[in-house]
Backbone as XML, in Angstrom:
<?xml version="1.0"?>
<chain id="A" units="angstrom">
  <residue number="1" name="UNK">
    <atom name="N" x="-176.317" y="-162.519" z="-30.801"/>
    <atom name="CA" x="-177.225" y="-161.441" z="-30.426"/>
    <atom name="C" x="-177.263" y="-161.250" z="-28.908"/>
  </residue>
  <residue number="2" name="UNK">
    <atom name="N" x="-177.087" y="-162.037" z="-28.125"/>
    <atom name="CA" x="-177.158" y="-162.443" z="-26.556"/>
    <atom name="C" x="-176.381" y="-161.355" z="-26.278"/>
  </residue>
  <residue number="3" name="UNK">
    <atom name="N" x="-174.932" y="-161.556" z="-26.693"/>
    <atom name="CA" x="-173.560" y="-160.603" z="-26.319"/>
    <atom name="C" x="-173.711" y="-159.688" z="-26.400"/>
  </residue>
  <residue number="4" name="UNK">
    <atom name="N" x="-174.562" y="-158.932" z="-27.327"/>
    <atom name="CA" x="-174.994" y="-157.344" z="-27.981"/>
    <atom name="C" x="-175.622" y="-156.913" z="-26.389"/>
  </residue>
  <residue number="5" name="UNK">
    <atom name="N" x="-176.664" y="-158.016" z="-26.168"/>
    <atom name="CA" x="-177.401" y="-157.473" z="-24.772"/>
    <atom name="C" x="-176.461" y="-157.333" z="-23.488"/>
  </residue>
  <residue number="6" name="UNK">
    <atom name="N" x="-175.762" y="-157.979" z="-23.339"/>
    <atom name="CA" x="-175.329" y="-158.237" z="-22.066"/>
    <atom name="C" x="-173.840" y="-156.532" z="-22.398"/>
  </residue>
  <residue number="7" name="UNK">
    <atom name="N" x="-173.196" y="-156.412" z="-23.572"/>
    <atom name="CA" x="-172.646" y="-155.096" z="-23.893"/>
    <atom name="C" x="-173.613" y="-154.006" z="-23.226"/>
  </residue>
  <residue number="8" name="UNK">
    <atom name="N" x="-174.535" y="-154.037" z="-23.929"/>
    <atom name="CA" x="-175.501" y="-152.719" z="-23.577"/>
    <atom name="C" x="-175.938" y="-153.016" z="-22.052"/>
  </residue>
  <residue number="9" name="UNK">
    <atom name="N" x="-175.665" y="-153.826" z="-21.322"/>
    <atom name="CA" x="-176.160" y="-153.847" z="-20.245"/>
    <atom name="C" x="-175.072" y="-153.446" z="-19.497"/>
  </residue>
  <residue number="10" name="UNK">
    <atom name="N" x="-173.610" y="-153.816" z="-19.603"/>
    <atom name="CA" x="-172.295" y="-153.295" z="-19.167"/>
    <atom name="C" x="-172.364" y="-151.401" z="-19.378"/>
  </residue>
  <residue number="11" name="UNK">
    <atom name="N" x="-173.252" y="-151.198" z="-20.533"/>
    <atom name="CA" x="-172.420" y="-149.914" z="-21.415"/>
    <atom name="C" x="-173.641" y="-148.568" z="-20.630"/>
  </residue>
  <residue number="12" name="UNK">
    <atom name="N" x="-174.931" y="-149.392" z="-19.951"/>
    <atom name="CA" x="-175.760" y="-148.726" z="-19.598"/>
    <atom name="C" x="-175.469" y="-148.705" z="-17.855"/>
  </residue>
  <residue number="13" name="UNK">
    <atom name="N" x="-174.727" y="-149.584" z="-17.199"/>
    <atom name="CA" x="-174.723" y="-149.534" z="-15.897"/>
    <atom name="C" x="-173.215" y="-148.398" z="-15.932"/>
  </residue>
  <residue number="14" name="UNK">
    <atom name="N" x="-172.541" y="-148.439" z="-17.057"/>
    <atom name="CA" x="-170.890" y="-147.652" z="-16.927"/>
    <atom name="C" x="-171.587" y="-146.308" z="-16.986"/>
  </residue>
  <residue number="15" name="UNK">
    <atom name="N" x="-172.801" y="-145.841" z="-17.349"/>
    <atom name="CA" x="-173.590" y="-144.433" z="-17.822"/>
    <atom name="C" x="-173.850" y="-144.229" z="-16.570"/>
  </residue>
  <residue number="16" name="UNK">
    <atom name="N" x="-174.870" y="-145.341" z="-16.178"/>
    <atom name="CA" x="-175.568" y="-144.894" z="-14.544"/>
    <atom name="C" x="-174.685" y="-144.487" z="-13.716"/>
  </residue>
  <residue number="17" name="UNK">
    <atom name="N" x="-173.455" y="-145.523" z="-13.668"/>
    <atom name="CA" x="-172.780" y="-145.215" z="-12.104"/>
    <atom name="C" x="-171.745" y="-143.707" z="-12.428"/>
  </residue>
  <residue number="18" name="UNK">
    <atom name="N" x="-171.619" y="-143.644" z="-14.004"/>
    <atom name="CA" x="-170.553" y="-142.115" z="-14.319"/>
    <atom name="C" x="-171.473" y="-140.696" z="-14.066"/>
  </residue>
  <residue number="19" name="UNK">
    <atom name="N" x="-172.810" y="-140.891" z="-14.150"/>
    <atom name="CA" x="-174.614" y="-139.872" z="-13.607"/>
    <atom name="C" x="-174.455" y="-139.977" z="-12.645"/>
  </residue>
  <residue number="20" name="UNK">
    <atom name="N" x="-174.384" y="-140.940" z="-11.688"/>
    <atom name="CA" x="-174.412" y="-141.016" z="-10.269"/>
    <atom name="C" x="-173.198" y="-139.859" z="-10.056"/>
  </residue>
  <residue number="21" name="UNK">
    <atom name="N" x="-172.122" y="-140.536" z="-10.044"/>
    <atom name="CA" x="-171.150" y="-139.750" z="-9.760"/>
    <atom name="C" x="-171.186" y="-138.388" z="-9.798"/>
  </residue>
  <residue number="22" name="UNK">
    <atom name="N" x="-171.357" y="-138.044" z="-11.021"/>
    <atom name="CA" x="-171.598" y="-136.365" z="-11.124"/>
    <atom name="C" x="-172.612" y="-135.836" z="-10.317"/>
  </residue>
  <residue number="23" name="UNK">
    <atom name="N" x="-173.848" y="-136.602" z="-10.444"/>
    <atom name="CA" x="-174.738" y="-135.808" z="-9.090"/>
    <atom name="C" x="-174.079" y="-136.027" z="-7.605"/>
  </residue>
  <residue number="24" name="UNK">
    <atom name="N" x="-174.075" y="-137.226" z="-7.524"/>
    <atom name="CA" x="-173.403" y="-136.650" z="-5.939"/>
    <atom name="C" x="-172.673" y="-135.808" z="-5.434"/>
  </residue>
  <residue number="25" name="UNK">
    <atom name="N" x="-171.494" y="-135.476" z="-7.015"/>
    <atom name="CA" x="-169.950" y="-135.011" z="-6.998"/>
    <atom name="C" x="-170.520" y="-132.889" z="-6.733"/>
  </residue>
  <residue number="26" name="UNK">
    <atom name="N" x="-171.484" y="-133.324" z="-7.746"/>
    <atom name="CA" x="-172.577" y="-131.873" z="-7.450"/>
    <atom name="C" x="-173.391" y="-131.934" z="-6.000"/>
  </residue>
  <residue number="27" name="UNK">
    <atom name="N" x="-173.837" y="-132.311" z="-5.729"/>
    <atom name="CA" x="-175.198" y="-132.494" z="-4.565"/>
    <atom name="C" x="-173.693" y="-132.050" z="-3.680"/>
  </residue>
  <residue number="28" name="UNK">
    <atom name="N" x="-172.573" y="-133.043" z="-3.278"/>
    <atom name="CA" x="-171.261" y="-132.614" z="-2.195"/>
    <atom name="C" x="-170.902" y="-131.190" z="-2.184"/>
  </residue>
  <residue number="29" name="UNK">
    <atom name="N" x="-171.040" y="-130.793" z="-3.436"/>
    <atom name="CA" x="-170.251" y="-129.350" z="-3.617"/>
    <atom name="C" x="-171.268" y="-128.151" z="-3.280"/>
  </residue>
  <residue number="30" name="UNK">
    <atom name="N" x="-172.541" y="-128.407" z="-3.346"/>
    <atom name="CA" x="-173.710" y="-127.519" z="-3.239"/>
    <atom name="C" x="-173.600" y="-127.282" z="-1.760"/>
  </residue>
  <residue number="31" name="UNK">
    <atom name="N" x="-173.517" y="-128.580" z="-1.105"/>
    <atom name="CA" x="-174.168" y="-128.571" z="0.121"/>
    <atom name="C" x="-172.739" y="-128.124" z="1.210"/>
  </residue>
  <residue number="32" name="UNK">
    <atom name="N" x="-171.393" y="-128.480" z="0.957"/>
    <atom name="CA" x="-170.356" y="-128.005" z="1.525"/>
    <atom name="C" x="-170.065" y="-126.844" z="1.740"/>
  </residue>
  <residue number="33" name="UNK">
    <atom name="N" x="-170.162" y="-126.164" z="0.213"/>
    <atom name="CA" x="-169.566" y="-124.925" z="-0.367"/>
    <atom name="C" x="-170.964" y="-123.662" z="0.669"/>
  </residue>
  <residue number="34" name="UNK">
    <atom name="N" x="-172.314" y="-124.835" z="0.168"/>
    <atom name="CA" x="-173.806" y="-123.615" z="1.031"/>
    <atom name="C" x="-173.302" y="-123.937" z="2.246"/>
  </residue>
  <residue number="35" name="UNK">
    <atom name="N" x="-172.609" y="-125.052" z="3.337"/>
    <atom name="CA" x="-172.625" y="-124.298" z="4.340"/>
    <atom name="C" x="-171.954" y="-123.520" z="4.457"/>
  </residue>
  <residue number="36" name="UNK">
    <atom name="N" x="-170.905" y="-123.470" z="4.123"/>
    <atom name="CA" x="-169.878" y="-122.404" z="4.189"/>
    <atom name="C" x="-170.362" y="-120.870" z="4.370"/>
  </residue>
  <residue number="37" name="UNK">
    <atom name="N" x="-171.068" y="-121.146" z="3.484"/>
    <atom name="CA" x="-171.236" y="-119.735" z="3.118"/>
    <atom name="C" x="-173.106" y="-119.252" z="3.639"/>
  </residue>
  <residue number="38" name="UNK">
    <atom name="N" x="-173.525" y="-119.996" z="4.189"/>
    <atom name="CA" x="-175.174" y="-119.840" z="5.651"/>
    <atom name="C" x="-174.134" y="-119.468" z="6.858"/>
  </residue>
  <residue number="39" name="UNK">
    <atom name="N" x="-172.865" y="-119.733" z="6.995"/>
    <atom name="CA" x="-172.512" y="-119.825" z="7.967"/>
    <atom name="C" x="-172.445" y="-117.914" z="8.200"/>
  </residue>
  <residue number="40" name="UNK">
    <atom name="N" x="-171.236" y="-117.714" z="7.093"/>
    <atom name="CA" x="-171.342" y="-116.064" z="7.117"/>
    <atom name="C" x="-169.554" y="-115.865" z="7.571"/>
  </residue>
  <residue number="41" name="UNK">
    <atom name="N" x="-169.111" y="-116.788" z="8.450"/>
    <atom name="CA" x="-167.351" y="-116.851" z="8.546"/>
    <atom name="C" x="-166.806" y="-116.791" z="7.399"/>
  </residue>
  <residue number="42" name="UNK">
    <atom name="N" x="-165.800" y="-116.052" z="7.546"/>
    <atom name="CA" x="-164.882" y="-115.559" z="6.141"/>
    <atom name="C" x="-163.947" y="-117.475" z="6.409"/>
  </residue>
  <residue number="43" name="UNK">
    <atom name="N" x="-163.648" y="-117.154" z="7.042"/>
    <atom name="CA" x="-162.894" y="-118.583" z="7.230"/>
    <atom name="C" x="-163.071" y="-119.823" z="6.897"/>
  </residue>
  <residue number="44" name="UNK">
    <atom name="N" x="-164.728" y="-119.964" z="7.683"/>
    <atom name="CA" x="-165.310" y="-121.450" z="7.313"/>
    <atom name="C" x="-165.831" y="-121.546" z="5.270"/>
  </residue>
  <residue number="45" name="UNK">
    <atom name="N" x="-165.991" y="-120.168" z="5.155"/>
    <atom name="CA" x="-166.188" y="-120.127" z="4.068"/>
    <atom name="C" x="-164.809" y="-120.706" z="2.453"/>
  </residue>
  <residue number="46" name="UNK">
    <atom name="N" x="-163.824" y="-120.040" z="3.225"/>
    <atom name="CA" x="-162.851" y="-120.295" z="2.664"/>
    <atom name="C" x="-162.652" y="-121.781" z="2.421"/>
  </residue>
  <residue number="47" name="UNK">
    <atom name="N" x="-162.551" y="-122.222" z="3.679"/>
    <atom name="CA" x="-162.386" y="-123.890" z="3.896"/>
    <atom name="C" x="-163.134" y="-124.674" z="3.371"/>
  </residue>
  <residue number="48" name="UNK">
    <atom name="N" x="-164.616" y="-124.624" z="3.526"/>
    <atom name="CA" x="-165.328" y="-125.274" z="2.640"/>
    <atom name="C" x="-165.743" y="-124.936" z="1.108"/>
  </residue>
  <residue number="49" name="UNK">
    <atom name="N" x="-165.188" y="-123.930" z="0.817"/>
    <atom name="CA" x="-164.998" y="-123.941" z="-0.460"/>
    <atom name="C" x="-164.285" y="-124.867" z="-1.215"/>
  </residue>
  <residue number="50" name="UNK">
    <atom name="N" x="-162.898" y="-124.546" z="-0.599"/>
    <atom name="CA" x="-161.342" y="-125.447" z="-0.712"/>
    <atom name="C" x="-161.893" y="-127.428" z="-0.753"/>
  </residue>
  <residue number="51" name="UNK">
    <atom name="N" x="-162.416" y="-127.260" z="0.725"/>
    <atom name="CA" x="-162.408" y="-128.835" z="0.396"/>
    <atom name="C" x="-163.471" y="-129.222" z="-0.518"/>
  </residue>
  <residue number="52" name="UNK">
    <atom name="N" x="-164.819" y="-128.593" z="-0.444"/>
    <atom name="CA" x="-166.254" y="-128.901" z="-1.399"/>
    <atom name="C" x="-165.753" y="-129.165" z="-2.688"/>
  </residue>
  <residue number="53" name="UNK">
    <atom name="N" x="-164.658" y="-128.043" z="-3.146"/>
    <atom name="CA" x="-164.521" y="-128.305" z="-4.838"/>
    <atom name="C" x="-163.515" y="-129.312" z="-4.897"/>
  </residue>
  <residue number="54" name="UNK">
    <atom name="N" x="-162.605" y="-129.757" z="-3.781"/>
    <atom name="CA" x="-161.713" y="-130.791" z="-3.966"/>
    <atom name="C" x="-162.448" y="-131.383" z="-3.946"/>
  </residue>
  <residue number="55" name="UNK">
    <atom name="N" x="-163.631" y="-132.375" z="-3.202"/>
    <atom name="CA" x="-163.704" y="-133.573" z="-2.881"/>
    <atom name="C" x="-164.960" y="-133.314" z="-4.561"/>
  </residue>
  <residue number="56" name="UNK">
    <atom name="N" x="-165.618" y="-132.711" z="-4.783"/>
    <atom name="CA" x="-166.217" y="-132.944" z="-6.257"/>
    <atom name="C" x="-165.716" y="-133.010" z="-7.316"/>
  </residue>
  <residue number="57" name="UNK">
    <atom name="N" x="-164.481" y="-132.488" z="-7.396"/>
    <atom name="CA" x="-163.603" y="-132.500" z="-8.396"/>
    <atom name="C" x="-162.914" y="-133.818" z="-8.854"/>
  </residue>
  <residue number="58" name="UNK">
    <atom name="N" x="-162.528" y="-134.628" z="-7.366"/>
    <atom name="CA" x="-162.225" y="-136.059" z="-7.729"/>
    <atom name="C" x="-163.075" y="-137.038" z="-7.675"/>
  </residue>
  <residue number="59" name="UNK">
    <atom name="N" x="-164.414" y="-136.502" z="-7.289"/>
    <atom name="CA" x="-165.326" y="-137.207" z="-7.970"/>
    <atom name="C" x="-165.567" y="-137.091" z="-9.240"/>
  </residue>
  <residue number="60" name="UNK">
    <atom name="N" x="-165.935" y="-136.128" z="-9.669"/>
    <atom name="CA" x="-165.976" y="-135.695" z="-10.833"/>
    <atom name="C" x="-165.321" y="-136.487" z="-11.965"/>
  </residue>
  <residue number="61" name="UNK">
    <atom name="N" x="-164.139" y="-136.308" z="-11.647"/>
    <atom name="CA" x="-162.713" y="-136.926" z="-12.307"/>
    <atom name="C" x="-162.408" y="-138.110" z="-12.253"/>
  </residue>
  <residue number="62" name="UNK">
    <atom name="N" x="-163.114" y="-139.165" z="-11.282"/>
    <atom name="CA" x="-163.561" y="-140.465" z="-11.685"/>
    <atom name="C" x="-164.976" y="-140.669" z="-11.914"/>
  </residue>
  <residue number="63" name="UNK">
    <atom name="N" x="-165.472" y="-140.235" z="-12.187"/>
    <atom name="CA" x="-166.527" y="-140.106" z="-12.840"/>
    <atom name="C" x="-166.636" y="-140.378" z="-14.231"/>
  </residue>
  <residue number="64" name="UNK">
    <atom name="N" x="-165.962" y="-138.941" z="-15.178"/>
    <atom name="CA" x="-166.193" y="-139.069" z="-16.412"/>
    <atom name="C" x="-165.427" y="-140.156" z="-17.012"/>
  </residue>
  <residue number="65" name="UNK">
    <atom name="N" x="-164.590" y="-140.905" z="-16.845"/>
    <atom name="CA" x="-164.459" y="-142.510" z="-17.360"/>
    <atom name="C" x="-164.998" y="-143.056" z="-17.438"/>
  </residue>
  <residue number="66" name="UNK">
    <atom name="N" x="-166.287" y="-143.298" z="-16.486"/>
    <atom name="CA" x="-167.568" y="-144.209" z="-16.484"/>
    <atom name="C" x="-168.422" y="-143.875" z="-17.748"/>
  </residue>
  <residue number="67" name="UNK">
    <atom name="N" x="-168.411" y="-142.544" z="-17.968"/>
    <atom name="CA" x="-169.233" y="-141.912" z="-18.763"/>
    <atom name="C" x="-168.495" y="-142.337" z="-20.309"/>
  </residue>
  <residue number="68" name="UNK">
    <atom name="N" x="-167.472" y="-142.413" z="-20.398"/>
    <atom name="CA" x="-166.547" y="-142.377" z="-21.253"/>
    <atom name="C" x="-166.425" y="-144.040" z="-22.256"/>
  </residue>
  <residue number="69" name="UNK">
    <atom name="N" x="-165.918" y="-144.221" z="-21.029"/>
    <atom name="CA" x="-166.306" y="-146.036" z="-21.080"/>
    <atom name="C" x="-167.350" y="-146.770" z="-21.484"/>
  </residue>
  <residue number="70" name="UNK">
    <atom name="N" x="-168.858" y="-146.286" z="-21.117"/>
    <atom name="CA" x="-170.177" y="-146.556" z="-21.683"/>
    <atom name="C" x="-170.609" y="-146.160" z="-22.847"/>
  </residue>
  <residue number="71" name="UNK">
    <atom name="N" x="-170.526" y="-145.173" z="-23.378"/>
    <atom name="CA" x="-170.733" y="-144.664" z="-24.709"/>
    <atom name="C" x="-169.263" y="-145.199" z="-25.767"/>
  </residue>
  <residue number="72" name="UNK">
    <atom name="N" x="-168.205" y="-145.932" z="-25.748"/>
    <atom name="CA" x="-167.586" y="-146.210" z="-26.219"/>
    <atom name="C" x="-168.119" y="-147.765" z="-26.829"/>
  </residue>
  <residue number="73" name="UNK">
    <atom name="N" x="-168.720" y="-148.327" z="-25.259"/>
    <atom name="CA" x="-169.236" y="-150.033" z="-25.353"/>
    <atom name="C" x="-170.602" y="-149.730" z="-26.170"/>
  </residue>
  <residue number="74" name="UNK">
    <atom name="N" x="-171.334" y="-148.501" z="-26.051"/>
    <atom name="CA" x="-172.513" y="-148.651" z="-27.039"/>
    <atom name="C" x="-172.249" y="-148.450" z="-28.414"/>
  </residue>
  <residue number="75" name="UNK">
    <atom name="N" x="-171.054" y="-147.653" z="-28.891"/>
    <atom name="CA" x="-170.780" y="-147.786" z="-30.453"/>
    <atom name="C" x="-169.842" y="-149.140" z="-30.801"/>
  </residue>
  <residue number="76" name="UNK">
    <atom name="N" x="-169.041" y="-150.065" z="-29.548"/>
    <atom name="CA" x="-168.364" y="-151.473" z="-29.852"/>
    <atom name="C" x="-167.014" y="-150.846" z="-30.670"/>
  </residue>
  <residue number="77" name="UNK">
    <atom name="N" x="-166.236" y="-149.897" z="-30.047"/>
    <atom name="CA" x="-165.541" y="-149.530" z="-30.407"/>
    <atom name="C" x="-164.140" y="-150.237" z="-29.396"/>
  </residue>
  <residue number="78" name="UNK">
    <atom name="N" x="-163.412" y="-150.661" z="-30.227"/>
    <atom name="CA" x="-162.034" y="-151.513" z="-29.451"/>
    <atom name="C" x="-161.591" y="-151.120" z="-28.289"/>
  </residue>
  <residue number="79" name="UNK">
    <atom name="N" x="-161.196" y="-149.604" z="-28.485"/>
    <atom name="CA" x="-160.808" y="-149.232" z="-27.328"/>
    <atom name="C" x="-161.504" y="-149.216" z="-25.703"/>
  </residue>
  <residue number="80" name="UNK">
    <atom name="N" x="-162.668" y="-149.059" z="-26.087"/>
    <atom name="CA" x="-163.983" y="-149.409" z="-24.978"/>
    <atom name="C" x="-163.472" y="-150.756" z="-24.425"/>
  </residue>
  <residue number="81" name="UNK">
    <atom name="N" x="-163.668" y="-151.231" z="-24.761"/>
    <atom name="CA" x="-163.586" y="-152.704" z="-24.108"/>
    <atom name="C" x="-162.033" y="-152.620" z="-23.197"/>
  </residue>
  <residue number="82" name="UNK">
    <atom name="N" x="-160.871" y="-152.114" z="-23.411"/>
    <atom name="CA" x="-159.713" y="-152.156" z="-22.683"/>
    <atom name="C" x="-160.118" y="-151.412" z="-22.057"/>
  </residue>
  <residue number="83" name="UNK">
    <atom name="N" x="-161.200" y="-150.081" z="-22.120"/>
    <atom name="CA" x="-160.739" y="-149.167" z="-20.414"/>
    <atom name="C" x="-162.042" y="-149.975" z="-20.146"/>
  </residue>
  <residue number="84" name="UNK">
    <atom name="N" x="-162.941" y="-150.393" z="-20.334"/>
    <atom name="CA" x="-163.862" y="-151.335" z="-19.625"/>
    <atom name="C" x="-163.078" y="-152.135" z="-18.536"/>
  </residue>
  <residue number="85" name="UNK">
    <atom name="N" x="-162.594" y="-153.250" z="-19.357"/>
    <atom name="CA" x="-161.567" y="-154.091" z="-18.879"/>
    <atom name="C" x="-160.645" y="-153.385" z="-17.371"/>
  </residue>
  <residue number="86" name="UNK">
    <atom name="N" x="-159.774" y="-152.566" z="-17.627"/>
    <atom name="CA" x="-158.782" y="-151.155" z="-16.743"/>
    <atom name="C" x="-160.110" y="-150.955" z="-15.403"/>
  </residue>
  <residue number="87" name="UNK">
    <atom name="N" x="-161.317" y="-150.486" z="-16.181"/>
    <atom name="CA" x="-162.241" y="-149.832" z="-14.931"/>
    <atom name="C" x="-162.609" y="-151.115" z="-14.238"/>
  </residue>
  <residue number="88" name="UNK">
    <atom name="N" x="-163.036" y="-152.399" z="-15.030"/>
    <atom name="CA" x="-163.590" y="-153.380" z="-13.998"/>
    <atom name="C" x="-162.632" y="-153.931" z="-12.793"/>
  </residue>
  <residue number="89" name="UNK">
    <atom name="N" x="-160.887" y="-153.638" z="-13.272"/>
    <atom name="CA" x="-160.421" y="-154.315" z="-12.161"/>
    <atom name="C" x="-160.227" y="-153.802" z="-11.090"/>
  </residue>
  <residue number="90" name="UNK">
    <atom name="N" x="-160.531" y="-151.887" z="-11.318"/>
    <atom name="CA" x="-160.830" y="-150.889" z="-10.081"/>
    <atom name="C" x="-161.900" y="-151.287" z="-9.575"/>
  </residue>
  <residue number="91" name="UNK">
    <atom name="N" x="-163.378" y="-151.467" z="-9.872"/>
    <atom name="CA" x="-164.419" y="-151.652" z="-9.462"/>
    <atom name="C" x="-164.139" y="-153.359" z="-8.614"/>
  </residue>
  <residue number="92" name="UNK">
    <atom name="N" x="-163.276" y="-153.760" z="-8.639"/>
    <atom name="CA" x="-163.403" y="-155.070" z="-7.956"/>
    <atom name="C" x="-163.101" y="-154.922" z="-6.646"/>
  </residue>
  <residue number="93" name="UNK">
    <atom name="N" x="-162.405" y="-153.900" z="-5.975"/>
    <atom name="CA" x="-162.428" y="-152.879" z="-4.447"/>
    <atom name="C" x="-163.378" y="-152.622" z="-4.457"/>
  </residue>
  <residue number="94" name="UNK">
    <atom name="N" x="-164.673" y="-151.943" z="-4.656"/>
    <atom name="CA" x="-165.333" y="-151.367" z="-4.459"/>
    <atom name="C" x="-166.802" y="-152.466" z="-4.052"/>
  </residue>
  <residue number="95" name="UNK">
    <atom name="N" x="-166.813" y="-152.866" z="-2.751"/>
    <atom name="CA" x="-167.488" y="-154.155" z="-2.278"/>
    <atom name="C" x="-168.740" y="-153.250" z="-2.084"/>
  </residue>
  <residue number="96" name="UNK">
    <atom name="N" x="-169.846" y="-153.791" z="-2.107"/>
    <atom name="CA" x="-170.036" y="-155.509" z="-2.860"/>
    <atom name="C" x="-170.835" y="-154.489" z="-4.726"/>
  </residue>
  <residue number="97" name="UNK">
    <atom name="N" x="-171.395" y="-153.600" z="-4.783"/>
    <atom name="CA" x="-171.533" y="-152.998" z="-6.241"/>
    <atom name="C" x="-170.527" y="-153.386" z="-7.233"/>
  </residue>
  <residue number="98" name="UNK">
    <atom name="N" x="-169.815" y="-152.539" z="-6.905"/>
    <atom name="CA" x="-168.260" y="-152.370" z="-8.004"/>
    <atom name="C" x="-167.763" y="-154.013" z="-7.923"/>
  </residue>
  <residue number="99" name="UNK">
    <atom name="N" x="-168.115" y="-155.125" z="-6.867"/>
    <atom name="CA" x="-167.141" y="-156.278" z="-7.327"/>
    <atom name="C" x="-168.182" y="-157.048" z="-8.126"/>
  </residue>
  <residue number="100" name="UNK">
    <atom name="N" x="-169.363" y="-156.850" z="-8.328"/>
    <atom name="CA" x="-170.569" y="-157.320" z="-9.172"/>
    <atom name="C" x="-170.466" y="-157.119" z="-10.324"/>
  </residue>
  <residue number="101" name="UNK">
    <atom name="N" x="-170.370" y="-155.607" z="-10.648"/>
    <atom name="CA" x="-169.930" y="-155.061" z="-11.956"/>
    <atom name="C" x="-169.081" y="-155.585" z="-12.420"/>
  </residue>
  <residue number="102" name="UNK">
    <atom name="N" x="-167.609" y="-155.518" z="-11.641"/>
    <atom name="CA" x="-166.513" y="-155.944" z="-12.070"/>
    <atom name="C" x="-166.551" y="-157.264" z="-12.776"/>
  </residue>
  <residue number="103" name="UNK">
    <atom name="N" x="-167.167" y="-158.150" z="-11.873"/>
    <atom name="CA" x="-167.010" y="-159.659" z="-12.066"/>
    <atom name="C" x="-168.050" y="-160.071" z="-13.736"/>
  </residue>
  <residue number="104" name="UNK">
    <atom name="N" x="-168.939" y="-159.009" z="-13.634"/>
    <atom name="CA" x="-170.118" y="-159.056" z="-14.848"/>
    <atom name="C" x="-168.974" y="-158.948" z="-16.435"/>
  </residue>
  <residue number="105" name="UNK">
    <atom name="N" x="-168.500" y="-157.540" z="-15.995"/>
    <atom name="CA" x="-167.710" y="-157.104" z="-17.218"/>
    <atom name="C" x="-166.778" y="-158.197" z="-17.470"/>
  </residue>
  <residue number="106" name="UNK">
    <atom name="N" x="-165.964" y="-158.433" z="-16.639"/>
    <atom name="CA" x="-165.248" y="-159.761" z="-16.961"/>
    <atom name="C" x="-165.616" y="-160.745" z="-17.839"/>
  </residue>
  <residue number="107" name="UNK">
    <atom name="N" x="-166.778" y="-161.264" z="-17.193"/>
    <atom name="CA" x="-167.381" y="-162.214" z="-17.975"/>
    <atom name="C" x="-167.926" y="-161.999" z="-19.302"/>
  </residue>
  <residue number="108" name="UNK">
    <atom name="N" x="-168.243" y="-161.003" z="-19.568"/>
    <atom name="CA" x="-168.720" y="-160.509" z="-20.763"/>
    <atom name="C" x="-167.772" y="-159.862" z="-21.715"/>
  </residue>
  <residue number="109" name="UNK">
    <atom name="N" x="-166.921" y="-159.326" z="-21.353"/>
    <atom name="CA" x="-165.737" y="-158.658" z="-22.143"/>
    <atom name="C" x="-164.439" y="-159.880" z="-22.538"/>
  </residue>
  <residue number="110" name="UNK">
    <atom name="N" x="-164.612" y="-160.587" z="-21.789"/>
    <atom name="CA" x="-163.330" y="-162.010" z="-22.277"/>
    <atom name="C" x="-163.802" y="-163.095" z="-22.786"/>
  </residue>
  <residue number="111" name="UNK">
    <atom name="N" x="-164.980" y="-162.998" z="-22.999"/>
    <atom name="CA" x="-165.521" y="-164.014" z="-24.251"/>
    <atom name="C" x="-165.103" y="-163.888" z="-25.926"/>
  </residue>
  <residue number="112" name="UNK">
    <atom name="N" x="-165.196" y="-165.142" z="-26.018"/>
    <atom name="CA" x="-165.015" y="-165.040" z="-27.886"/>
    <atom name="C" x="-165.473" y="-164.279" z="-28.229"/>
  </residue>
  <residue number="113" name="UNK">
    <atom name="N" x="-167.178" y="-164.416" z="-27.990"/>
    <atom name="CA" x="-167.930" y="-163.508" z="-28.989"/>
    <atom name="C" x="-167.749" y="-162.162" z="-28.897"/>
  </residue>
  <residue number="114" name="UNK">
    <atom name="N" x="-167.300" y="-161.942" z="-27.462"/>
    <atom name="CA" x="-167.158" y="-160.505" z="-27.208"/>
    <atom name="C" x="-165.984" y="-159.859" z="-28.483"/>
  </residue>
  <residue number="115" name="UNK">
    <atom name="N" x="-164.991" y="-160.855" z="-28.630"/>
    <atom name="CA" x="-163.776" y="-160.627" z="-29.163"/>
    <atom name="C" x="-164.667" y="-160.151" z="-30.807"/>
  </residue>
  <residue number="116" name="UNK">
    <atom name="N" x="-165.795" y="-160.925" z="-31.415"/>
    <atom name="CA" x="-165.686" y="-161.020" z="-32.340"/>
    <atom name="C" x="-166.372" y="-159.336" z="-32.684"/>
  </residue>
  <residue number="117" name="UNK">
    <atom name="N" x="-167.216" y="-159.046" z="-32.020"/>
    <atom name="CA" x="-167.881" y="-157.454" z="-31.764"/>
    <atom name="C" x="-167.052" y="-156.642" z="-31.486"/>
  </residue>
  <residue number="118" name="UNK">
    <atom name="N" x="-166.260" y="-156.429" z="-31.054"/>
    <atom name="CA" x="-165.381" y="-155.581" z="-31.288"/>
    <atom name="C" x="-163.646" y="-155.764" z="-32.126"/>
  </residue>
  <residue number="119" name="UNK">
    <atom name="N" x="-164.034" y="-156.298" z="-32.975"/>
    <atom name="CA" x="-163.385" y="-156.488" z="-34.121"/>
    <atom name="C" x="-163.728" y="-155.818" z="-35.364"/>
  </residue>
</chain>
């Protein structure tokens, strides 16, 4: 029963940080794209359009894995656990959050019991 908790605790922080993402990935694009365009330059407008939707877009786009990944670990579905696994060893760059996470999922995803829940 322990393992069930410590899943949902992996499967609820992979939700938070894939929410995070999208708001910021939004909040970046609002606030780039509005200056652009308070400014009133055809130019600056252009530009910060260009980069606002790039740089939200690849947020965005690492984003929904997180999202993806968490709702997979809350139904204990096999495949969850390998991009779990895939995302924690990205999150182990990502000092000092992402190497916490990382090091959590580890521990929790390469256990027996883990093995036996998603079986």
């Amino acid at each position: 029963m322990e393992m069930k908790k410590h899943v949902t605790v992996i499967a609820a922080l992979r939700i938070g940080f894939g929410v995070l993402g999208l708001v910021i990935a939004a909040f970046l694009f609002v606030a780039i794209v509005g200056g652009g365009l308070i400014s009133g330059d055809r130019d600056a407008i252009a530009i910060t359009g260009v980069v606002g939707t790039a740089i939200a877009g690849f947020l965005g786009v690492f984003s929904v894995p997180y999202l993806i990944a968490g709702a997979g670990l809350l139904r204990f579905k096999p495949w969850a656990r390998m991009l779990n696994l895939i995302l924690a060893a990205l999150d182990l760059a990502n000092v000092p959050i992402g190497t916490l996470l990382g090091l959590y999922t580890f521990w929790v995803l390469l256990q027996d019991d883990a093995d036996k829940l998603f079986s």
